[in-house]
C-alpha positions as CSV (number, residue, x, y, z in Angstrom):
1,X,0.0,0.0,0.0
2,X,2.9,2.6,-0.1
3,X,4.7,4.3,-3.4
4,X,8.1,2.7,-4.0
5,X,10.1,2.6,-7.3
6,X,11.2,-0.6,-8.1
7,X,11.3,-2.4,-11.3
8,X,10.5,-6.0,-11.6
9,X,11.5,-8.3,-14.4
10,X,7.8,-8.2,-16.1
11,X,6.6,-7.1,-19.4
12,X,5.1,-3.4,-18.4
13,X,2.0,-4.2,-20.0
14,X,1.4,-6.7,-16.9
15,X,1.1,-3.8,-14.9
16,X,0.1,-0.9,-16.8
17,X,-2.6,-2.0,-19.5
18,X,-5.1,-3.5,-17.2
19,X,-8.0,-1.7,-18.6
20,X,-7.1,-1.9,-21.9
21,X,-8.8,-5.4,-22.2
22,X,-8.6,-6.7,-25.9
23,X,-7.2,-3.8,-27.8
24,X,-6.4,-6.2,-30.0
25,X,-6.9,-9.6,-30.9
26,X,-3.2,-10.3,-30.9
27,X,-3.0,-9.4,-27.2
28,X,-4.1,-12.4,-25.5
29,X,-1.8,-12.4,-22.9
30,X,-3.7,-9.0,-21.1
31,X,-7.1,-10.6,-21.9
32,X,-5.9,-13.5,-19.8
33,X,-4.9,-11.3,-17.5
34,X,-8.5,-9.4,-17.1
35,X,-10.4,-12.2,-17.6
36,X,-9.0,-14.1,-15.1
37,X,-9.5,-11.2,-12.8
38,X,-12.9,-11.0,-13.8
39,X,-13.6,-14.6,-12.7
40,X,-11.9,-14.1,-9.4
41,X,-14.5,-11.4,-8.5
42,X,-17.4,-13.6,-10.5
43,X,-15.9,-16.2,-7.6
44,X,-16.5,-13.8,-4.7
45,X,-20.0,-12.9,-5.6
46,X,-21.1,-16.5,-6.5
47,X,-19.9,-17.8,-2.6
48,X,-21.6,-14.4,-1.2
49,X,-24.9,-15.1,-3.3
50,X,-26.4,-17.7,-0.3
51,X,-29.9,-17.6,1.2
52,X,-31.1,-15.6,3.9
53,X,-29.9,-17.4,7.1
54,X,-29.5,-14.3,9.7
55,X,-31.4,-13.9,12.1
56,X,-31.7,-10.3,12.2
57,X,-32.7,-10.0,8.7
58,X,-36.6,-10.2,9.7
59,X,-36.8,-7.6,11.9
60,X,-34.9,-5.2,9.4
61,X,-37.1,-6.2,7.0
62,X,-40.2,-5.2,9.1
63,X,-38.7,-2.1,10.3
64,X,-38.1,-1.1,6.7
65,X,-41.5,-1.8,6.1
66,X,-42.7,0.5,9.1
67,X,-40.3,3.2,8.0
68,X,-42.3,2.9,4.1
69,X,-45.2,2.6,4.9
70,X,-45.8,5.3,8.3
71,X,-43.0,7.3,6.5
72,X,-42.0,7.8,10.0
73,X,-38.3,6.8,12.2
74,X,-39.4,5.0,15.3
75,X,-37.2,6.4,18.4
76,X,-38.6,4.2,20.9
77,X,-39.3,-0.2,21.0
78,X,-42.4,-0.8,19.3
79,X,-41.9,-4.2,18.7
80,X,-41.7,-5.8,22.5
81,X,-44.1,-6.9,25.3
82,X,-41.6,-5.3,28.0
83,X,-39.7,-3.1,26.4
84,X,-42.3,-1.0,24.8
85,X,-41.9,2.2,24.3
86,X,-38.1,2.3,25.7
87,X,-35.2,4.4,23.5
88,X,-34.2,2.6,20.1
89,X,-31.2,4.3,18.6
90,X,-32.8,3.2,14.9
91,X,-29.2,3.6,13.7
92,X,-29.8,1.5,10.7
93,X,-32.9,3.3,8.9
94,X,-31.7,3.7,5.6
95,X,-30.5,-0.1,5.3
96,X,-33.7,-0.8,6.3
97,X,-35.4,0.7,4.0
98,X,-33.5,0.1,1.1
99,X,-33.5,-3.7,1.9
100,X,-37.7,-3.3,2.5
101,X,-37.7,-1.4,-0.7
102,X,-35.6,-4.3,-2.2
103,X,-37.7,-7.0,-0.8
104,X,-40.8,-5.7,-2.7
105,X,-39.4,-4.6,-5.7
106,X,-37.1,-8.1,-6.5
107,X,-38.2,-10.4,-3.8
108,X,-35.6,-12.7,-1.7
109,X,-33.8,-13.5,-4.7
110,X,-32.9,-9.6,-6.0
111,X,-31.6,-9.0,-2.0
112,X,-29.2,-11.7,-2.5
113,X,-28.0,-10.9,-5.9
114,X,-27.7,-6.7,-4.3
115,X,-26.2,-8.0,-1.1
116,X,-23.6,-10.5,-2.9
117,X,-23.0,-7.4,-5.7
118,X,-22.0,-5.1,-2.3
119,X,-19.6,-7.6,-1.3
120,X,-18.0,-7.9,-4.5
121,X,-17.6,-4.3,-5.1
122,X,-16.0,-3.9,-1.4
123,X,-13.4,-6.3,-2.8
124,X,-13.4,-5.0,-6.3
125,X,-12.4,-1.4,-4.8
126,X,-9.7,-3.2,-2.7
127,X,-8.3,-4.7,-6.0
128,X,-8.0,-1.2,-7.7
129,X,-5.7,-0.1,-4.9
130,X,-2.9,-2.4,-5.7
131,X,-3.5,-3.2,-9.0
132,X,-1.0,-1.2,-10.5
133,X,1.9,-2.8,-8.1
134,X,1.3,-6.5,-8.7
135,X,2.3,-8.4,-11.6
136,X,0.6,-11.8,-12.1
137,X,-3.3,-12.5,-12.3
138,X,-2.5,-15.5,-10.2
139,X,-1.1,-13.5,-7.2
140,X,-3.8,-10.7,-7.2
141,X,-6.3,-14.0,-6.9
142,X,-4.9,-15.8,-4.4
143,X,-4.6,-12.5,-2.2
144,X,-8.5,-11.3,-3.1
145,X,-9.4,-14.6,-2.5
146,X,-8.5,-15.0,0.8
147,X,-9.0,-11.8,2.0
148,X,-12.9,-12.1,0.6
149,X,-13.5,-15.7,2.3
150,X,-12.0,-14.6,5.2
151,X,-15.0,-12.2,5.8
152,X,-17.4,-14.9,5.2
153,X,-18.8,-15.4,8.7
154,X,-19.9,-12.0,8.4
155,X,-21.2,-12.1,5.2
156,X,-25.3,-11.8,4.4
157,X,-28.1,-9.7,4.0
158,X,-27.2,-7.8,6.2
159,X,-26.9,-3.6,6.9
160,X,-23.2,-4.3,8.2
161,X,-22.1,-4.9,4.7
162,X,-22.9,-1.3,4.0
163,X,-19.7,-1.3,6.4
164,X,-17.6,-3.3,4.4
165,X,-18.0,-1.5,1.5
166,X,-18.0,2.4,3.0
167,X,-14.4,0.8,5.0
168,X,-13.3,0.0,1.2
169,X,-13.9,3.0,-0.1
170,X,-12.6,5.2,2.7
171,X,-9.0,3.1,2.8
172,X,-8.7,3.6,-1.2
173,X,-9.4,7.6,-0.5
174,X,-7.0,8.0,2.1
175,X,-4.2,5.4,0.1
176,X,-4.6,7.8,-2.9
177,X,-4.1,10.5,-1.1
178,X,-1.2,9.6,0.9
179,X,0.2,8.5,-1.9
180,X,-0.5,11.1,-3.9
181,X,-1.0,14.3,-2.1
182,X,-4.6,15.0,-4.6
183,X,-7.0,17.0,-1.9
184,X,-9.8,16.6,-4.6
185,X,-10.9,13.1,-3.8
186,X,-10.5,13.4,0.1
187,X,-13.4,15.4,0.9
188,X,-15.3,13.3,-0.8
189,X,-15.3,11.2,2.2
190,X,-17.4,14.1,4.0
191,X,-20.5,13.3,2.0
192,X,-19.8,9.8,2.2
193,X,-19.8,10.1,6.0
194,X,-23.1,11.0,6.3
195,X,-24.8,8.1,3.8
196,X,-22.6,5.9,6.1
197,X,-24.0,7.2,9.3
198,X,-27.2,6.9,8.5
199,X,-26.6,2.9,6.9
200,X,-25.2,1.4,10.0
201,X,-23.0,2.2,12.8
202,X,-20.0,0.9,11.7
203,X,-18.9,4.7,10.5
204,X,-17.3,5.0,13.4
205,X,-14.6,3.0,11.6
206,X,-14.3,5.3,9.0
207,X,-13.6,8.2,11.3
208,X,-10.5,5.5,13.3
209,X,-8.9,5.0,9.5
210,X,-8.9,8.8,9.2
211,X,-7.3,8.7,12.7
212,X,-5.0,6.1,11.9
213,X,-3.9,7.6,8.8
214,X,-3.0,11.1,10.5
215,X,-1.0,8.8,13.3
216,X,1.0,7.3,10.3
217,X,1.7,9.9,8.3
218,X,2.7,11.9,11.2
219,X,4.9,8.6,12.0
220,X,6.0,7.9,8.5
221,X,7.3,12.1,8.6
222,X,9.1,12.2,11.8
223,X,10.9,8.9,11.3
224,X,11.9,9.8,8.0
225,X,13.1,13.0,9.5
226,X,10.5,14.9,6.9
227,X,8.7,16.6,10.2
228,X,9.8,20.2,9.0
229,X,9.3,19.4,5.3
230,X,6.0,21.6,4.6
231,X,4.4,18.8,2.0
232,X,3.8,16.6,5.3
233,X,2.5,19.1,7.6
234,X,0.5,20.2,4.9
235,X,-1.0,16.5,4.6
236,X,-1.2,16.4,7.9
237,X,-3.7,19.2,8.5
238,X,-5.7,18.9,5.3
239,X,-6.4,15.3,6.9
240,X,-7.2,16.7,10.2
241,X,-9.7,19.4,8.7
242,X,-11.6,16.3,6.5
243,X,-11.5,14.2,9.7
244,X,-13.4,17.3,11.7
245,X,-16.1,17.9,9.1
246,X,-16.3,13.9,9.2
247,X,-17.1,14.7,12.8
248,X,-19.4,17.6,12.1
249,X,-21.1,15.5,9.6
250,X,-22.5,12.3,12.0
251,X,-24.9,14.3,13.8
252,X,-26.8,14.3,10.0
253,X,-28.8,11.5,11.2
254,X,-32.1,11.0,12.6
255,X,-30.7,10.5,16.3
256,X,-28.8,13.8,16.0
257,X,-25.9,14.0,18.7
258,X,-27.1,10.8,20.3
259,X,-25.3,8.5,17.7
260,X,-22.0,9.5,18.7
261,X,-21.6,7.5,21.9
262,X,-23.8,4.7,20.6
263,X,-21.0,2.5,19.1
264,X,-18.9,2.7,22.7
265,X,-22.2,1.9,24.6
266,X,-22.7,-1.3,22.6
267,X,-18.6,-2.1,22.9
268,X,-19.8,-1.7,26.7
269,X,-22.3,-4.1,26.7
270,X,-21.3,-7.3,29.1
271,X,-24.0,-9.2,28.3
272,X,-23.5,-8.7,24.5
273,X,-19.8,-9.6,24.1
274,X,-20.4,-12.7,26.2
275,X,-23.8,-14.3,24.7
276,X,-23.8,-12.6,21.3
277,X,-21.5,-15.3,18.9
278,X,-20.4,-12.8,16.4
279,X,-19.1,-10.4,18.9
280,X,-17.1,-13.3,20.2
281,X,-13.2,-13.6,19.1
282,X,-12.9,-16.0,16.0
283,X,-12.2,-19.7,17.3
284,X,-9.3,-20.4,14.7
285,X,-10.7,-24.1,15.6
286,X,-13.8,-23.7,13.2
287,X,-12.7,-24.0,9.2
288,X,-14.7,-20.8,8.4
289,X,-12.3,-18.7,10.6
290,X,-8.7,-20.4,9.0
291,X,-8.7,-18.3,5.8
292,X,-8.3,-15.2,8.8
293,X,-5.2,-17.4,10.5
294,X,-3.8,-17.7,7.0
295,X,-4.7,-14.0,6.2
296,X,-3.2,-12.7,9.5
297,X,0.1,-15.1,9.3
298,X,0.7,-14.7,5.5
299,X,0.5,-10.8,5.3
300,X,2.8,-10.5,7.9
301,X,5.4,-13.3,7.3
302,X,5.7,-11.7,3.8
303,X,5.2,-8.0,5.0
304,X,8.7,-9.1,6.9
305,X,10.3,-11.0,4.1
306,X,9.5,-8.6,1.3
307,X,12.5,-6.6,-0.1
308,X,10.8,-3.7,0.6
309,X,10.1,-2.0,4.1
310,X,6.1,-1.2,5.0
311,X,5.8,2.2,6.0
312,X,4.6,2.9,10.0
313,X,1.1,4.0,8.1
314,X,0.6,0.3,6.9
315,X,1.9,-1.2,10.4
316,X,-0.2,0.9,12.3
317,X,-3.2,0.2,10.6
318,X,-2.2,-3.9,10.5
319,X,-2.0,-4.0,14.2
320,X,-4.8,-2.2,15.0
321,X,-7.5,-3.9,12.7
322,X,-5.8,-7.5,13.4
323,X,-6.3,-7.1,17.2
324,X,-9.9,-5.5,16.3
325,X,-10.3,-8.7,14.3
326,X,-8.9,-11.1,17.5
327,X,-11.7,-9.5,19.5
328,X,-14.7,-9.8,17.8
329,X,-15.4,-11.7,14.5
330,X,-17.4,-8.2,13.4
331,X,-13.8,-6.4,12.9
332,X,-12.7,-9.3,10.6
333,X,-13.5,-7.4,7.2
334,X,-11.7,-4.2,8.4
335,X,-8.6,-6.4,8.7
336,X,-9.1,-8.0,5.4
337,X,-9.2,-4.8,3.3
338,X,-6.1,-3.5,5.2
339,X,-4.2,-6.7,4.9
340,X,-5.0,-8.0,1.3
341,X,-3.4,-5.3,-0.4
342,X,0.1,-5.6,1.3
343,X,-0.4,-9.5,1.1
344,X,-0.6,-9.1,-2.3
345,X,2.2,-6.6,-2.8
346,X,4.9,-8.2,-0.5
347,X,4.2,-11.2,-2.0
348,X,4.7,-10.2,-5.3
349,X,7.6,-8.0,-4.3
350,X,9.2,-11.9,-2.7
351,X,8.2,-14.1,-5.6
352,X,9.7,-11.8,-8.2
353,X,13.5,-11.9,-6.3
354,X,13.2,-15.7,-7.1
355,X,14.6,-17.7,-9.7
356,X,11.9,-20.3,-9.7
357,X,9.7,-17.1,-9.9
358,X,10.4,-16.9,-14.0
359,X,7.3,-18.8,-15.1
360,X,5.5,-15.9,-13.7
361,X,7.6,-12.8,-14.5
362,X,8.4,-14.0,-18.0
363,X,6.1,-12.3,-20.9
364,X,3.7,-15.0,-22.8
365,X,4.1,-16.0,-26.4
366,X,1.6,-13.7,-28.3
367,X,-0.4,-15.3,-31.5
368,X,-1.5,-13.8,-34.2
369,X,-4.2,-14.4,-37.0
370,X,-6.7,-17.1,-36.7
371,X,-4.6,-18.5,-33.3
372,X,-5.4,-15.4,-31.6
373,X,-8.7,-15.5,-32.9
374,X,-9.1,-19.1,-31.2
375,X,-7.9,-18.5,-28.1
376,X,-10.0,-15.6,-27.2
377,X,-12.8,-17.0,-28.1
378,X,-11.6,-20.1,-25.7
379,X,-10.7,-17.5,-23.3
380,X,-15.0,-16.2,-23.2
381,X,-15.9,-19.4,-23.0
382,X,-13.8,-21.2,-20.4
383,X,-13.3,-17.4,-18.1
384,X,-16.7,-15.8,-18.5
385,X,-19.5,-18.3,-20.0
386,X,-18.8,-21.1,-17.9
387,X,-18.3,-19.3,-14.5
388,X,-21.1,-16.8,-15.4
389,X,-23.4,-19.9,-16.0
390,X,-22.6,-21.2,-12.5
391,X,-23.0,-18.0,-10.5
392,X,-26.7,-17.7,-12.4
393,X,-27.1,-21.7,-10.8
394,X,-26.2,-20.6,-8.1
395,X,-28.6,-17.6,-7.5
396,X,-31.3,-19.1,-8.4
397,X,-30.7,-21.7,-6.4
398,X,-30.4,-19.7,-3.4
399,X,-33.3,-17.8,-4.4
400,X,-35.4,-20.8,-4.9
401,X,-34.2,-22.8,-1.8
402,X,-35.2,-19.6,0.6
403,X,-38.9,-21.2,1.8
404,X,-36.8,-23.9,2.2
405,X,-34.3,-22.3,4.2
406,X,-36.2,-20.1,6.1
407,X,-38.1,-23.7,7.5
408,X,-35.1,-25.0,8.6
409,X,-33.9,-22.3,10.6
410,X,-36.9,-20.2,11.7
411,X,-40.1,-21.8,13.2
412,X,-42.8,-21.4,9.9
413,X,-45.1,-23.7,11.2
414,X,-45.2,-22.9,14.5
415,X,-45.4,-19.3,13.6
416,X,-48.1,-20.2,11.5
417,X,-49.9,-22.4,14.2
418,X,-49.4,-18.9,16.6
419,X,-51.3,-16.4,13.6
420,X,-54.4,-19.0,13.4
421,X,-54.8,-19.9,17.2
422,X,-54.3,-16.1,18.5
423,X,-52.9,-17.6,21.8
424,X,-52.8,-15.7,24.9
425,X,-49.7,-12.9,25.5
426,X,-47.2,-12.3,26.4
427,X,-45.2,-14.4,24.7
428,X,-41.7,-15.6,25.5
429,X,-39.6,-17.1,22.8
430,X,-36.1,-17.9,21.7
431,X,-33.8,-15.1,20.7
432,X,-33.1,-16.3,17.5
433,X,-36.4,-16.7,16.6
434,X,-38.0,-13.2,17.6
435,X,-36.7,-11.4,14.4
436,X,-38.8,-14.1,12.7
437,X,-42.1,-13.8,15.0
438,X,-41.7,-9.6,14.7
439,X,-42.0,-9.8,10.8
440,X,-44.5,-12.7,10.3
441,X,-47.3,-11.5,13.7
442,X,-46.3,-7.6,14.5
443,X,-48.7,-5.8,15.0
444,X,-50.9,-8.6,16.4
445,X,-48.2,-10.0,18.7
446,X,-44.9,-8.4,20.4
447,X,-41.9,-10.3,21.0
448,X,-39.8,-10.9,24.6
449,X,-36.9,-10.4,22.9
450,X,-34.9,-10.3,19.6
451,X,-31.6,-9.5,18.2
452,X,-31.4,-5.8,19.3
453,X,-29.6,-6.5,22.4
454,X,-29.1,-2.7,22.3
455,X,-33.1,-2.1,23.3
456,X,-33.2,-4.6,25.8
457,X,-30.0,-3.8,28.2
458,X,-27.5,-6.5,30.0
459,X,-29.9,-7.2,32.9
460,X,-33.0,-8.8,30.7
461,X,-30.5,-10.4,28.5
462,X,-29.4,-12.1,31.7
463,X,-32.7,-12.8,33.1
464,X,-33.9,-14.0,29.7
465,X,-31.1,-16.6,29.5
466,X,-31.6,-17.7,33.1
467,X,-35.0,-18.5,32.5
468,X,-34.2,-20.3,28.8
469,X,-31.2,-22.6,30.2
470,X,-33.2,-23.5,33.4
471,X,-31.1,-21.3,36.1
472,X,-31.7,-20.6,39.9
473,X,-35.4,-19.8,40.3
474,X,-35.9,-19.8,36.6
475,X,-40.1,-19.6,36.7
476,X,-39.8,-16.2,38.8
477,X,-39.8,-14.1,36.0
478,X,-42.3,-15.8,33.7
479,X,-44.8,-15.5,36.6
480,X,-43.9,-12.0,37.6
481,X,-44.4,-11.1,33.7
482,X,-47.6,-12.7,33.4
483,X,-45.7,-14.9,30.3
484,X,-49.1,-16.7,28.9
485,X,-47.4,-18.4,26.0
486,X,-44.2,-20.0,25.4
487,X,-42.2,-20.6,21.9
488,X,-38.8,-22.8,22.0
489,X,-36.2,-24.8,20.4
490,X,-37.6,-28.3,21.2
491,X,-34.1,-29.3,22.4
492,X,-34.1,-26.5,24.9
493,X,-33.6,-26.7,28.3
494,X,-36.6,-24.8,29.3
495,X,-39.2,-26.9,26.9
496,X,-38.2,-30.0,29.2
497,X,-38.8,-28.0,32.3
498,X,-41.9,-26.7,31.0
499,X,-43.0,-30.3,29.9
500,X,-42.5,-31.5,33.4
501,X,-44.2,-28.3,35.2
502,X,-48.1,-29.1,35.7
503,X,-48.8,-25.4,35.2
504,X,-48.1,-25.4,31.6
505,X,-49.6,-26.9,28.6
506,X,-48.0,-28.2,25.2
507,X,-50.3,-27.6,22.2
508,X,-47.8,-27.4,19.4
509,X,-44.3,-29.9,18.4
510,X,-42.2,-30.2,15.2
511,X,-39.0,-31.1,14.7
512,X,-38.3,-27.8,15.5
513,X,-40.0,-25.9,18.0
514,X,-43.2,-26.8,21.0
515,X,-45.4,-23.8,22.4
516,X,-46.4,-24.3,25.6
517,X,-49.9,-21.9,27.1
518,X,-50.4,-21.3,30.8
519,X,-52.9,-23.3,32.3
């Protein structure tokens, strides 16, 4: 990610003609080159193109539907028994509506095709910062590639990946300009501040990589003994003034000044960072979190075996997104777009002062005439018909295997058993499930809880879970609630208690859930 001059044993085209794909049929070598590129990102998006699976997603998609439809921003809990009418920081409005808006315009299948598109433009954005400084298709793949999958826990339909892609644009903005020195481009991340705010909490990384880039400049200048050299100072204050109107620019929001300490209040949280899974630190354990170990490893080992030295700038921001990314899996795509590029450059900076490295470095035969011809024409074929073909399988696949999906992970029947019986409330039910029971029965029903741990505050969350895993006097809050109706995972520790207590009724069982009614 910094400047250096350096000249590698390539042909120049490899690095400098990657946009002029196919200027001629006679050079195949940079339509390999794009097209290959091309089916890394076709790659990306056909992995991020999965059904629906998150939890959280229903509630969104009701609130979107609330925000349409009243043409209103609820400030306060309308969709609880107990919670009713307590502050909601609705931080996520305009990802709720646009995924609502979504929803009815292309159905579950145009939200995964959007969603999956966001994720591969984060990445595709990542790509154009280093394109210029790597060499081989081959290494710019293996470096997207793993920095993409190792964000997949976090990928879905999902307002956070409004995140990822603001974080992309934001680093490429503040690389340009440090290497650079253009202002013009900078302030764009003002504007951009204030979509992002209003999208999803997660701005409050943007304004940390404008902080992180002042730190390493002001690092990189003083090291370098540049500190009286004007050009830094002057880069050092035009980025202080963007970062301030950043600032100035958050309190566009519906929640006004209130959204500035909401992202420290929900670090805060106990109860979250110990029950919530994806605010958990990645178990390196699980396979979906070893493309991270590899990530973290590989872009340091080479970062310290690359002939050339990383500035301060790119070490600073490395070691503070990799231990965001050791604390909670929600940090991991912050890492990834810092890391990929300088995995990707210090790995291309290694290979090329190799001599097994010529099979890469060396420039490819170009044909002419009807050779040519044939091999771009095998080059469509095998690098955008057949991977194109599979991504559209895939889609649809996801798209058609959502009613299927959403069964097997949300209670449907049950949920339909609970809109035809109009049992009694209040209702207590799992915490995975209330996202699901808020879009299929609000207004008729309100939840006991649901994913906005935010609403509900450490001390329900822990009086919710002592009552669902069977703790120390675990019926004393149902009864002091008035809880008429029940709604759990049949495995569940309290549906066996509940089974077993005379006061309470089972009148529904499937594979996957039982309500129990009061008695």
């Amino acid at each position: 990610m910094s400047n250096s001059n350096y000249s590698p044993a390539i042909d120049p085209t490899l690095v400098t003609g990657g946009e002029t794909v196919g200027a001629s049929l006679t050079n195949v070598h940079l339509s390999s080159r794009t097209l290959l590129v091309f089916v890394f990102f076709l790659l990306i998006f056909t992995v991020a193109a999965r059904p629906i699976t998150d939890p959280d997603f229903w509630w969104h998609l009701k609130t979107g539907q609330y925000l349409l439809q009243t043409r209103s921003i609820p400030h306060t809990d309308i969709f609880s028994s107990f919670h009713y009418g307590k502050e909601w920081v609705t931080h996520e409005w305009l990802s709720e509506a646009f995924i609502f808006a979504s929803y009815q315009i292309f159905g579950y299948a145009g939200l995964i095709v959007i969603f999956a598109l966001i994720i591969s433009l984060a990445f595709l954005i990542c790509y154009r910062t280093f394109r210029g400084r790597v060499g081989h298709p081959y290494v710019i793949g293996f470096a997207l590639l793993l920095g993409a999958f190792s964000t997949m826990p976090t990928w879905g339909v999902r307002p956070q990946m409004f995140s990822l892609l603001f974080a992309s644009v934001f680093l490429a903005i503040l690389e340009n300009h440090v290497l650079t020195g253009k202002k013009k481009n900078l302030w764009w991340l003002v504007p951009l501040m204030i979509c992002w705010v209003n999208l999803h909490a997660g701005f409050a990384i943007g304004l940390g990589l404008i902080v992180l880039t002042i730190l390493g400049v002001m690092l990189d200048g003083f090291v370098a003994h540049e500190g009286a050299i004007p050009s830094v100072w002057n880069r050092i204050r035009t980025l202080t003034f963007v970062l301030l109107a950043c600032l100035a620019a958050v309190m566009l929001n519906p929640n006004g000044l209130r959204i500035y300490s909401y992202p420290l209040e929900t670090l805060r949280s106990h109860a979250m960072m110990k029950y919530i899974r994806e605010w958990w630190s990645p178990d390196f354990h699980e396979p979906m979190f070893q493309p991270l170990a590899i990530l973290m490893l590989g872009t340091f080992a080479v970062m310290a075996l690359s002939r050339k030295r990383a500035s301060l700038r790119e070490l600073l921001l490395m070691i503070v997104t990799c231990a965001g990314a050791l604390r909670s899996g929600r940090n991991i795509p912050f890492f990834a777009l810092v890391a990929t590029p300088l995995l990707a450059e210090h790995l291309w900076l290694c290979i090329t002062g190799q001599r097994w490295s010529q099979f890469l470095t060396r420039p490819e035969q170009r044909e002419t005439g009807r050779g040519a011809l044939a091999k771009v024409a095998l080059n469509i074929v095998v690098l955008i018909l057949i991977p194109s073909s599979l991504a559209f399988v895939r889609v649809t696949q996801a798209a058609g295997k959502q009613n299927i999906t959403s069964s097997e992970n949300f209670p449907v029947a049950a949920v339909d058993f609970l809109s035809r019986q109009h049992v009694a409330q209040p209702i207590y039910n799992d915490y995975g499930w209330g996202g699901y029971l808020i879009w299929r029965l609000y207004p008729d029903y309100r939840v006991y809880i649901d994913g906005r741990a935010d609403v509900y505050g450490d001390a329900f969350l822990e009086e919710f879970l002592r009552v669902h895993d069977g703790g120390p006097n675990w019926r004393e809050p149902l009864d002091r609630q008035g809880v008429r109706t029940v709604i759990v995972k049949r495995d569940a520790v309290l549906s066996r208690l509940l089974a077993e207590d005379p006061g309470w009724s089972k009148v529904f069982e499937d594979s996957q859930a039982v309500i129990f009614i009061r008695k």
